[in-house]
Phi, psi and omega in degrees: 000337180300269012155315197291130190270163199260116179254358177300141182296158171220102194310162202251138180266194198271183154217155177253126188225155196230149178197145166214161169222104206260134200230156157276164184237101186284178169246194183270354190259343183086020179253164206258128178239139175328005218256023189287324166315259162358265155340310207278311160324301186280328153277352164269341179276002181242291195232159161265137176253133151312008199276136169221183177274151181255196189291337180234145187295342166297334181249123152245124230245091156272170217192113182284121174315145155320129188236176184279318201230177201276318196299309209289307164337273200297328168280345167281327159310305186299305181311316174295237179031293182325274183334293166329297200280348175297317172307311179262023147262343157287336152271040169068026196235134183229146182263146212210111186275009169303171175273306150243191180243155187268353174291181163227128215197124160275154174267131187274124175236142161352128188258027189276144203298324164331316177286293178318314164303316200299305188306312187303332192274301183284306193107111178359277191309332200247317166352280185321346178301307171321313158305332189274333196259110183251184196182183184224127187248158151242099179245130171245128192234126167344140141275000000 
């Protein structure tokens, strides 16, 4: 009986799929401003959002919860996207889905302790590289 396979149905779980996007945060002149506070404050006082802090205060991130299908995913992404940019075009604010920014800006980064290990690790100087680059994730989980 040690020996006897289990044949029993067992439901099969799922996969999941995820999407964010990291955006700089421009001024109306196209130069890039600290206001990732700002915006995330002004989108937690209207709806709850998925918009969240990067590592710099110039970038901000949004981030679709994980869906069954892709359509639905990328549309609850287009709805966050929507809300942000309604917010930061009232505050004089514009987003920019670039990879980098084509300007030159040091970037102010974060004292939250998560970052501060990442600087401990990386080193000051190369941290910041991280303030420059913003992206598109796609994450997928198994079943």
């Amino acid at each position: 009986m040690a020996n006897r396979i289990n044949t029993e149905k067992r439901p099969l779980k799922i996969s999941l799929s995820g999407l964010e996007i990291e955006m700089f945060l421009l001024n109306k002149d196209g130069m890039i401003v600290n206001n990732a506070d700002l915006l995330i404050k002004r989108l937690k006082n209207i709806q709850n959002t998925n918009i969240k802090k990067e590592c710099s205060l110039n970038l901000i991130e949004i981030a679709a919860l994980p869906g069954k299908t892709i359509p639905n995913t990328m549309l609850y992404l287009l709805e966050e996207l929507e809300s942000l940019n309604e917010i930061a075009q009232k505050e004089g604010i514009m987003l920019l889905p670039l990879g980098t920014y084509p300007g030159s800006f040091i970037p102010s980064m974060r004292d939250d302790k998560p970052y501060k290990i990442k600087e401990s690790i990386f080193g000051k100087n190369r941290f910041k590289i991280a303030g420059r680059c913003a992206g598109f994730h796609y994450h997928y989980t198994l079943p």
